[in-house]
C-alpha positions in Angstrom: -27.2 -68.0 -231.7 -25.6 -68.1 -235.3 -26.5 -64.9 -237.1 -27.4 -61.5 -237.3 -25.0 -58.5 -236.2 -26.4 -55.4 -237.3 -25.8 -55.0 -240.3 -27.2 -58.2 -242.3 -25.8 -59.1 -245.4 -27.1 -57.5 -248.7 -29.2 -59.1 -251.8 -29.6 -58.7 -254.9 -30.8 -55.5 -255.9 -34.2 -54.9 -257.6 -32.7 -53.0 -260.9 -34.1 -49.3 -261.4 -37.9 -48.6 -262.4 -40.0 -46.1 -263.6 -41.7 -44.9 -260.1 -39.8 -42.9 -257.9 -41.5 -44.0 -254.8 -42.0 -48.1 -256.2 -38.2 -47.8 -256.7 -37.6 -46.2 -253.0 -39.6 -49.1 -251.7 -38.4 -52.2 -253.5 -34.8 -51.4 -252.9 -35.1 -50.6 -249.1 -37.2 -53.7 -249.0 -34.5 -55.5 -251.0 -31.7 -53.8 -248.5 -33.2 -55.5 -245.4 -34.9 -58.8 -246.7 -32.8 -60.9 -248.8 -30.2 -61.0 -246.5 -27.6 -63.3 -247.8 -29.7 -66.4 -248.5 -26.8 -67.2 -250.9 -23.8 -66.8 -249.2 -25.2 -66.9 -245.3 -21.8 -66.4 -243.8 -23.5 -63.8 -241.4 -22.6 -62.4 -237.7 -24.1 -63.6 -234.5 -26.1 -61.3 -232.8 -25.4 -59.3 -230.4 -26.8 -56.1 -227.6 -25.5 -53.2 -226.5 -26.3 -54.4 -223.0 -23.5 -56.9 -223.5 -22.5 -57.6 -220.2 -26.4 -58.6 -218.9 -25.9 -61.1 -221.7 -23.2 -63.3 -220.1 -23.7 -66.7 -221.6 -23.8 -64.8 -225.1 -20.5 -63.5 -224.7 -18.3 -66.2 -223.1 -19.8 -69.5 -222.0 -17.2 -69.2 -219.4 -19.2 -66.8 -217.7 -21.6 -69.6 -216.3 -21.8 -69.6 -212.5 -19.7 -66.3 -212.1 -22.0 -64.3 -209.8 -23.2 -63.8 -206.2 -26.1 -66.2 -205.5 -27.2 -69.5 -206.6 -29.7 -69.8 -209.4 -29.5 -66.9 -212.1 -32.2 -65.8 -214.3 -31.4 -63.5 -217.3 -33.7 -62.3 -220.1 -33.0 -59.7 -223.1 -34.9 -58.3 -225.9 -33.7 -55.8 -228.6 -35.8 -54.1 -231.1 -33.9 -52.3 -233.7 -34.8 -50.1 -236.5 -38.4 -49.0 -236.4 -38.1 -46.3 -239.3 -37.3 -48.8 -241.8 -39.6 -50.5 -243.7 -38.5 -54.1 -242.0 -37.7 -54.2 -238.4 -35.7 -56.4 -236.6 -36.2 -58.5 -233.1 -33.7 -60.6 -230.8 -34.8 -62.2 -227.7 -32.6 -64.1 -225.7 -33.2 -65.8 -221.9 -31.1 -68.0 -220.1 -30.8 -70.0 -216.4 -27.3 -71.0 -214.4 -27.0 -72.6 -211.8 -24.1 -73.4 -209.3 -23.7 -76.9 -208.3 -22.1 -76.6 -204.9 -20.0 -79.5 -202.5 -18.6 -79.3 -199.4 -15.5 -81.8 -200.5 -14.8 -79.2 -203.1 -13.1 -76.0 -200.7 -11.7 -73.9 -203.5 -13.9 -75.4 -206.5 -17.2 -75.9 -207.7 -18.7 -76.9 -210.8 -21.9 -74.6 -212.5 -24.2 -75.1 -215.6 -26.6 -73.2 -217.9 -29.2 -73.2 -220.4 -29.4 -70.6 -223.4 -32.3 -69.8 -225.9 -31.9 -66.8 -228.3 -34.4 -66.2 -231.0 -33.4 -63.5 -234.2 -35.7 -62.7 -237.0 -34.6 -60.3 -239.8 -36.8 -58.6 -242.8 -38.7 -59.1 -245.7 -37.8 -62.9 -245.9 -38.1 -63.0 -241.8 -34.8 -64.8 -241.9 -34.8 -66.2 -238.3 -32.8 -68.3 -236.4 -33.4 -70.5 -233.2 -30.7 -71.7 -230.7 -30.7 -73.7 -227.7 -27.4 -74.2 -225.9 -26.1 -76.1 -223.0 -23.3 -74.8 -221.0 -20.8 -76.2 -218.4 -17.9 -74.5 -216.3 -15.4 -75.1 -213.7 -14.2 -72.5 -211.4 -11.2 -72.6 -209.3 -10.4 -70.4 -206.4 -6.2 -69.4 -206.8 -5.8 -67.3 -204.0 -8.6 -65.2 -201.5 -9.5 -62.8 -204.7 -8.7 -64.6 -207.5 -10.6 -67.1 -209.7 -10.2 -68.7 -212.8 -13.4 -70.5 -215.0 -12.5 -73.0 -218.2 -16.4 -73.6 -220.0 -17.9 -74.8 -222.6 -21.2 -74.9 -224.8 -23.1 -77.1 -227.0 -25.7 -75.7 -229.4 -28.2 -77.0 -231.6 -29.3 -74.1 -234.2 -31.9 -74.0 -236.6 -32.3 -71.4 -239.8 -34.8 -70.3 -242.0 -36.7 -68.1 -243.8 -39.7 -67.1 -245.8 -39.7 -66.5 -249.9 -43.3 -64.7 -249.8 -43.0 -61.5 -249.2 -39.3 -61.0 -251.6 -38.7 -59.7 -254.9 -35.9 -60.7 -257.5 -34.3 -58.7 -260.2 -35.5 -61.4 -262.9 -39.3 -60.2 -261.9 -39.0 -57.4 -263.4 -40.8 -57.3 -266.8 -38.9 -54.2 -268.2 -41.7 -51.9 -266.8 -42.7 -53.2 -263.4 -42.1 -55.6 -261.2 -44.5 -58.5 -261.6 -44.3 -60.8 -258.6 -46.2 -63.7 -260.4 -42.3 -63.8 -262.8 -40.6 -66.8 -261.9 -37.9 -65.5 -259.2 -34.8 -68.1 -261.1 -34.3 -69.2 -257.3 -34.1 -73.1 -256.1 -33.3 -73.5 -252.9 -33.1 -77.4 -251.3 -34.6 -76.2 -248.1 -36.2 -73.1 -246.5 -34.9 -73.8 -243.2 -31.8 -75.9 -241.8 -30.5 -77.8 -238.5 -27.2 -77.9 -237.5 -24.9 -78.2 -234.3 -22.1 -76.2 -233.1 -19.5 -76.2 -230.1 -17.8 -73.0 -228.2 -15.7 -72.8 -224.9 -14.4 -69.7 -223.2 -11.6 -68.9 -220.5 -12.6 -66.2 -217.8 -10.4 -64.8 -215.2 -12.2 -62.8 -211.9 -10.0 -60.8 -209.4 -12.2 -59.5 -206.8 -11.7 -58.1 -203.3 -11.0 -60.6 -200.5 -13.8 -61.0 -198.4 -15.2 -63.1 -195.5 -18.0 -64.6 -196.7 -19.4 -65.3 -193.3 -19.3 -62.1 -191.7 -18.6 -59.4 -194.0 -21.5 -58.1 -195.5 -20.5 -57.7 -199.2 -21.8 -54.3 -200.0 -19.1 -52.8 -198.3 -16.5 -54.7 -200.8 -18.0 -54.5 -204.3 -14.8 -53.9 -206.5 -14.6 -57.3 -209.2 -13.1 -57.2 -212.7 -13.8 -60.0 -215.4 -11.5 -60.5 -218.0 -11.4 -63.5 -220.4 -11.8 -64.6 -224.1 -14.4 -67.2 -225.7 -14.1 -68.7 -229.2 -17.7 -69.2 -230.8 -18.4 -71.9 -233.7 -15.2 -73.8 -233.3 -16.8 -76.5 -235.3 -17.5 -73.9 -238.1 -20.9 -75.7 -239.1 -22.3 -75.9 -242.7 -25.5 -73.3 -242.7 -26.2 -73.0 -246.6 -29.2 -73.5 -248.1 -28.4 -74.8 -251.3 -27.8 -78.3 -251.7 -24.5 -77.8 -253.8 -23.1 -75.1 -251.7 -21.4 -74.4 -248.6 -21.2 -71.8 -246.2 -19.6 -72.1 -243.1 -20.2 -70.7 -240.0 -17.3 -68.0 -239.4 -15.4 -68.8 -235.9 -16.0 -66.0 -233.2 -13.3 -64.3 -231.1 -14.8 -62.6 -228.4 -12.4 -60.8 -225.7 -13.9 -58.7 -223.0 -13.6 -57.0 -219.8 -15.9 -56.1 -217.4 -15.6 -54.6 -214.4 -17.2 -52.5 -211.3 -14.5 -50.6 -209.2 -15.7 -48.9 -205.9 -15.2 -45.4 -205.7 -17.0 -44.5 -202.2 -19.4 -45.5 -199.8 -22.3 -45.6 -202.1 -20.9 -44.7 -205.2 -19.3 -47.6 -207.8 -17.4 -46.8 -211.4 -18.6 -49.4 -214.0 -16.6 -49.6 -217.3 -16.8 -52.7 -219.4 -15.7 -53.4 -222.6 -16.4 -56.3 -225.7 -14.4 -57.0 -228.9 -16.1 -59.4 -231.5 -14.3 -60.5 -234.7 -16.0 -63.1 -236.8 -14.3 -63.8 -240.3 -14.1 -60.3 -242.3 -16.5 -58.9 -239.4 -15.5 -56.3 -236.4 -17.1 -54.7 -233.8 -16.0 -53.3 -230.5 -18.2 -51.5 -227.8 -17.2 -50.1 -224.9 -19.0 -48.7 -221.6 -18.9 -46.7 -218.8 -21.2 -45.5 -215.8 -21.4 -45.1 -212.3 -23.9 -47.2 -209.8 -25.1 -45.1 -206.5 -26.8 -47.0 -203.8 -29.4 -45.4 -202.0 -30.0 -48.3 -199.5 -27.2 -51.1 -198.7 -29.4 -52.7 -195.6 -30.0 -56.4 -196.4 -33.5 -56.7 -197.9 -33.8 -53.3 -198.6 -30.7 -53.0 -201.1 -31.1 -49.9 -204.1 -29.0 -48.7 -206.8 -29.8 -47.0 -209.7 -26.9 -46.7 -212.6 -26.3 -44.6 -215.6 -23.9 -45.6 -218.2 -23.3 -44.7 -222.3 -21.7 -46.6 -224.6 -20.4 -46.5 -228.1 -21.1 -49.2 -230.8 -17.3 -48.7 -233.7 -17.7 -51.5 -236.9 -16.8 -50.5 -240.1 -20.3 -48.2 -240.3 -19.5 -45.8 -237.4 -22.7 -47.5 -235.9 -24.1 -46.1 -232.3 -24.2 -44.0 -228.9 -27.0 -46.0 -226.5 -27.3 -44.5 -223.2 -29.4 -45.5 -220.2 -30.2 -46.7 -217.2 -30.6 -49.6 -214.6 -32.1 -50.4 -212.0 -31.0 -53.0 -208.8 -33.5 -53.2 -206.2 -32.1 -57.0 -204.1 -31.9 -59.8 -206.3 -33.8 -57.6 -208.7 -32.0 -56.1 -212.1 -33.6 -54.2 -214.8 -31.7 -52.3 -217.5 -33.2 -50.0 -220.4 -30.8 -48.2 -223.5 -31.9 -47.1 -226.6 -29.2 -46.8 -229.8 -28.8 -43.4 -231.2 -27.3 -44.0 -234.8 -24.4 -42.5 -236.1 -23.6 -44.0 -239.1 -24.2 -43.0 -242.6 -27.5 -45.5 -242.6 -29.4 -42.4 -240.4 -30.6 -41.8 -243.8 -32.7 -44.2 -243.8 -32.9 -44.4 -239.7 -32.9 -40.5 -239.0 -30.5 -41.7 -236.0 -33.3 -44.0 -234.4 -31.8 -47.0 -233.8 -33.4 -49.6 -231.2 -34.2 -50.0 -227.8 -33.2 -52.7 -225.8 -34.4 -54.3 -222.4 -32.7 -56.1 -220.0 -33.9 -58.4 -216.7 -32.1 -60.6 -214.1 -33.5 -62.6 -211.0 -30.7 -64.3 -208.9 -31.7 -66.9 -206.3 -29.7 -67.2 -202.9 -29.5 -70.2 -200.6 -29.2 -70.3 -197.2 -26.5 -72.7 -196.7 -25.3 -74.2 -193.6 -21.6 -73.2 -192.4 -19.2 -75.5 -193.8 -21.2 -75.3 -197.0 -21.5 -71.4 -196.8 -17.3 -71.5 -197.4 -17.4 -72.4 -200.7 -18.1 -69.3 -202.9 -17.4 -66.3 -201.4 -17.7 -64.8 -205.4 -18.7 -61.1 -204.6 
């Protein structure tokens, strides 16, 4: 996905009117719709539930989980209080590709769709990526993952609903005024290319006979570079705006801390051109049932959104039950925009399904990942 952090890029600004509340209106409208049709060197998106959004955040994270076949789906809905609201959907699929000549390696790939659309001018964009990995057992707890991703990305947007400065007739704004804008194309396609390096250190383990609820400490650590192509986006003819690269380091990790008790603390850094965010998160998982078939956790974590607007606190919760995840947080703003927010942010959703094999023995070796 190719756009949209939080905070989208301005417009032009409907000049001042007579009416109070008109004048409220157009200029919070103005505020979220435009967007940066002009310019469109915009963020990616992103969630606070960062870390149930692997293939979003390196693609190097394909294949780097217990099981086989992993589902993942995420949806974020942001700013209710403001005139224009904002959604991002996301769902992807990986998938292990497994063979017994391979002792210490195996190969995995993924698919990723994320969907964003933004205000007045329900800027959205649309992309489909393919991703591929390679993992390579070191030693009895550590791994290493090189991967890559493909995307095809598609932009666009709607003029309907948005008001320009030149439509104002020196006493209202008369949307049946020319608007002065010519843009080649409401929408355009375009292809990119990312690849990521992840490192997991986890605690030895026999695969065979250990069941692995009793050894659940893992750490993640890697960086992923987004957009290394840096495609053309703009939708002017005669211009050019190109797609900022993405550096995205992060850590995640779950550290045992008892019997039934896990520490989780994870951590995300993104820096796209002039753009900066960082979020960090901490919680702690408690099991209420480790017997096979019957396995329940229930977490609590809060995190903390810093960019150059302060930004957000999201608590909650989440929910394990087997090969069953569902997470839930909800963004308390903090920034000087609860103005306009009253601290109401967004809530977001998270849900994961993860298929497991059975495998025969000489198979069952191969990825004792935890």
């Amino acid at each position: 996905m190719n756009i949209n952090f939080t905070h989208k890029h301005l417009a032009t600004p409907i000049v001042a009117i007579n009416c109070a509340n008109m004048l409220k209106q157009i200029l919070l409208a103005s505020l979220f719709g435009f967007i940066g049709l002009c310019s469109l060197q915009a963020q990616d998106i992103h969630f606070s539930q960062f870390y149930n959004a692997p293939l979003n955040i390196s693609p190097a994270l394909t294949g780097i989980y217990q099981g086989d076949v992993r589902f993942i789906a995420n949806y974020r809905s942001q700013w209710e209080q403001v005139p224009v609201k904002y959604r991002t959907a996301s769902a992807s699929a990986d998938m292990k590709f497994l063979n017994s000549n391979f002792q210490r390696s195996f190969f995995s790939g993924g698919l990723l769709i994320n969907y964003d659309q933004a205000g007045t001018s329900q800027l959205s964009a649309v992309n489909i990526g393919l991703t591929g990995t390679y993992t390579r057992q070191l030693s009895s707890n550590f791994y290493t993952t090189a991967g890559a991703l493909f995307g095809f990305n598609q932009r666009g947007f709607n003029m309907d609903d948005l008001l320009f400065d030149r439509q104002w007739n020196g006493d209202v704004v008369d949307p049946g005024l020319s608007n002065g804008e010519a843009f080649s194309s409401t929408s355009r396609i375009f292809f990119d290319f990312s690849a990521g390096l992840n490192f997991r250190w986890q605690q030895s383990t026999n695969a065979q006979l250990v069941n692995r609820l009793e050894k659940r400490s893992k750490v993640d650590f890697g960086v992923a570079l987004y957009h290394i192509s840096q495609p053309d986006q703009a939708f002017y003819e005669d211009d050019e705006a190109r797609l900022f690269m993405r550096l995205s380091p992060y850590i995640h990790s779950k550290i045992q801390v008892g019997k039934e008790v896990d520490v989780i603390a994870n951590a995300n850094v993104q820096m796209q051109g002039p753009y900066f965010e960082a979020l960090g998160v901490i919680g702690g998982r408690f099991y209420f049932n480790r017997e096979l078939g019957k396995q329940t956790a229930l977490q609590f974590n809060v995190g903390y959104r810093f960019d150059d607007f302060g930004d957000a606190i999201f608590p909650g919760f989440e929910l394990y039950y087997n090969e069953i995840h569902l997470g839930l947080t909800y963004d308390i703003n903090i920034s000087d925009f609860d103005v306009a927010t009253g601290r109401y942010g967004g809530w977001e959703l998270s849900f994961r399904y993860i298929i497991t094999k059975v495998k025969p023995l000489p198979v069952f070796k191969i990825c004792p990942l935890i």
